[in-house]
C-alpha positions as CSV (number, residue, x, y, z in Angstrom):
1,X,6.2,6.3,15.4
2,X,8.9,5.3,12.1
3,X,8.6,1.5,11.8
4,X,12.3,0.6,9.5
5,X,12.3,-2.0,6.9
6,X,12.9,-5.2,8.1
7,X,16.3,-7.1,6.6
8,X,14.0,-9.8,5.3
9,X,12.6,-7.5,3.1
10,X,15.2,-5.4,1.5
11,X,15.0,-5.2,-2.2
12,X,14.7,-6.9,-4.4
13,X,11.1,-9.0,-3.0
14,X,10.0,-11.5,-5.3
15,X,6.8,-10.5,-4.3
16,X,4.8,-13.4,-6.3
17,X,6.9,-15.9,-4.7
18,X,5.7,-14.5,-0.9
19,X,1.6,-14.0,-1.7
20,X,1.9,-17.7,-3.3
21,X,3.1,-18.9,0.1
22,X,0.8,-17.1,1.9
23,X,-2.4,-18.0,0.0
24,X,-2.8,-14.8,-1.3
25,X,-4.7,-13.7,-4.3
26,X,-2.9,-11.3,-6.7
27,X,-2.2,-10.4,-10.2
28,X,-0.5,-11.1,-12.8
29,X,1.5,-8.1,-13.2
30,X,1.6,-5.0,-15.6
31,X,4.5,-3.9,-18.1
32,X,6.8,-0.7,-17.6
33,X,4.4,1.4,-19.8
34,X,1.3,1.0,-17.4
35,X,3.3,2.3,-14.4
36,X,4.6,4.7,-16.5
37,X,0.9,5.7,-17.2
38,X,0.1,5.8,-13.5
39,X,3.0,7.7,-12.9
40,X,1.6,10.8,-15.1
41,X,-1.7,10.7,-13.0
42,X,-0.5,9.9,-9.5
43,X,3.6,11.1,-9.5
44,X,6.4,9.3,-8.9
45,X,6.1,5.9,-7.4
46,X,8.4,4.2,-5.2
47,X,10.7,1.8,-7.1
48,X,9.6,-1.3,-4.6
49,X,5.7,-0.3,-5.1
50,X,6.9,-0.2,-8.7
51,X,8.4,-3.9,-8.9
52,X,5.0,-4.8,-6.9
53,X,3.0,-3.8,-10.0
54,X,5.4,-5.5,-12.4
55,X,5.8,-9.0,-10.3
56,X,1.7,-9.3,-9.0
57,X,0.1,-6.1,-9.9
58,X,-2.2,-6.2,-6.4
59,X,-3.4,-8.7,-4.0
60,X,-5.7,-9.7,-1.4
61,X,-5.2,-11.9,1.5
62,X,-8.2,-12.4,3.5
63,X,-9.8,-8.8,4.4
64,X,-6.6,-6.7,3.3
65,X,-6.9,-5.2,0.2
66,X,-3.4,-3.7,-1.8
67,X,-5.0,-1.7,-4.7
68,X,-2.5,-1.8,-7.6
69,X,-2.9,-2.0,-11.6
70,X,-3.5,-4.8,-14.0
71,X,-6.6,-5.9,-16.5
72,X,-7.2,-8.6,-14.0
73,X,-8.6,-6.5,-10.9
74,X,-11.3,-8.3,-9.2
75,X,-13.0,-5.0,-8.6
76,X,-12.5,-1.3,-9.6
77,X,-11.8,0.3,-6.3
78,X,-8.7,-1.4,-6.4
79,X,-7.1,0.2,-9.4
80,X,-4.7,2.5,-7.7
81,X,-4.8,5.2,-9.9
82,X,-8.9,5.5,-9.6
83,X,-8.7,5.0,-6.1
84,X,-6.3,7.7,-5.5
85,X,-8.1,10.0,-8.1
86,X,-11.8,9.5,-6.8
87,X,-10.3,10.1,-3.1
88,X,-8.6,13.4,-3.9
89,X,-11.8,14.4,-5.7
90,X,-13.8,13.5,-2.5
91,X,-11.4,16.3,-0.8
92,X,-10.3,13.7,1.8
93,X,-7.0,12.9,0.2
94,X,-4.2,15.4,0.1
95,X,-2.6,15.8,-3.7
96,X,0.6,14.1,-2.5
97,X,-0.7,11.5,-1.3
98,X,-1.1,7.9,-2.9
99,X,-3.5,5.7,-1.4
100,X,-3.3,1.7,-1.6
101,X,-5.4,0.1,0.7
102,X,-8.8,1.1,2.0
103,X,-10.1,-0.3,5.2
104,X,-13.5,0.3,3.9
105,X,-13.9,3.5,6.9
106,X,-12.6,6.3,4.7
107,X,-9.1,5.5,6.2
108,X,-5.9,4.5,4.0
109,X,-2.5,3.2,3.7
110,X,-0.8,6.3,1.6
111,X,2.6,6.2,0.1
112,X,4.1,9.2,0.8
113,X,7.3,9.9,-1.4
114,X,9.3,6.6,-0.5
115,X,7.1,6.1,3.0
116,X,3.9,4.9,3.5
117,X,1.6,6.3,5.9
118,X,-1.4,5.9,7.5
119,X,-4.5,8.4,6.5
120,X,-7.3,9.0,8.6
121,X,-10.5,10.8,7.1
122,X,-9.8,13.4,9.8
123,X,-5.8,13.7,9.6
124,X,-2.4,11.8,9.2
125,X,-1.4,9.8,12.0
126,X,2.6,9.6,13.4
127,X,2.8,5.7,12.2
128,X,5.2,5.8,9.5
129,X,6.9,3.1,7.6
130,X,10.4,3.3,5.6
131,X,8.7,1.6,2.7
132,X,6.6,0.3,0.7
133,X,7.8,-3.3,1.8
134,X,8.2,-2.4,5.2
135,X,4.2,-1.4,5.9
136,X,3.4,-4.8,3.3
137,X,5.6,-7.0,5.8
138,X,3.4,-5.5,8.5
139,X,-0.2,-6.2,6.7
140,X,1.1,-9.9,6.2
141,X,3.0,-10.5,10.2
142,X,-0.2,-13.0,11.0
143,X,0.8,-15.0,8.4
144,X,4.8,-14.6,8.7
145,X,4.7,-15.2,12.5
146,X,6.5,-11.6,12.8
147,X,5.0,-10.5,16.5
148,X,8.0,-7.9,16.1
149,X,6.4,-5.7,13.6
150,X,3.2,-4.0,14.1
151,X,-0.2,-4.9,12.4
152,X,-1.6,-2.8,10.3
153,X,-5.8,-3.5,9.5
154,X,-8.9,-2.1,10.7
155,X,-9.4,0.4,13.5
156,X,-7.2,3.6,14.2
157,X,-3.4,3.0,15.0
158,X,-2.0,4.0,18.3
159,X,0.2,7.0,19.0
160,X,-0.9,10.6,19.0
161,X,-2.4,12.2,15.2
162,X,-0.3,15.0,13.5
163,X,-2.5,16.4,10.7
164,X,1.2,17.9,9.7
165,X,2.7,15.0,6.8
């Protein structure tokens, strides 16, 4: 199942500007050299994941959790690059895989080249989004009063699993 970017969020977001008028927490954003950084560990990030970073860095809003970089993490497991690393050295994350948000039940959000998936402990499952922005707009629909795109939280999506990615 390939959810498409919506037109509200085609590049470029001002993603500060949307997580202020939702209520969400978030940083305060990081330079060009700490992606840059993150880059070397994790590979080659997706340029709207990248403006995220540079605009807010990560956020929370309520339960939901979007693991980014920044000196002002509230805590450690949200530093994307540790997250990602600690995961792979677990052995339940695939190398190619990226993963910014935990659900706190071994299962991610993944960024998959320009795509974000979601990442079971025990496999991929089919629910793919275009983008980074795309799968965000889907974490935040309660707030936006989008009933047209699909939430994404807790608990295992719906569609049959493909451990291919």
């Amino acid at each position: 199942m390939r959810f498409p970017r919506p037109a509200l969020y085609d590049p470029p977001v001002d993603f500060r500007l949307l997580l202020d008028n939702l209520g969400a927490e978030h940083g305060s954003g990081v330079d060009d050299d700490s992606v840059r950084l993150a880059e070397q560990t994790l590979g080659r990030l997706p340029e709207d994941y990248r403006d995220f970073l540079r605009q807010v860095g990560w956020t929370t809003l309520r339960a939901q959790e979007v693991a980014g970089l920044g000196s002002d993490l509230p805590y450690r497991w949200l530093n994307v690059v540790d997250l990602t690393v600690q995961e792979r050295l677990d052995g339940w994350l695939p190398e190619h895989l990226i993963a910014i948000h935990p659900d706190g039940g071994g299962n991610f959000a993944c960024l998959h080249g320009n795509e974000v998936l979601l990442w079971y402990h025990d496999g991929a499952s089919d629910v793919r989004f275009d983008s980074f922005t795309s799968w965000l707009a889907s974490l935040l629909t309660p707030r936006l009063g989008r009933p047209d795109l699909p939430p994404v939280g807790r608990g295992k999506a719906s569609g049959a699993r493909s451990p291919r990615i």
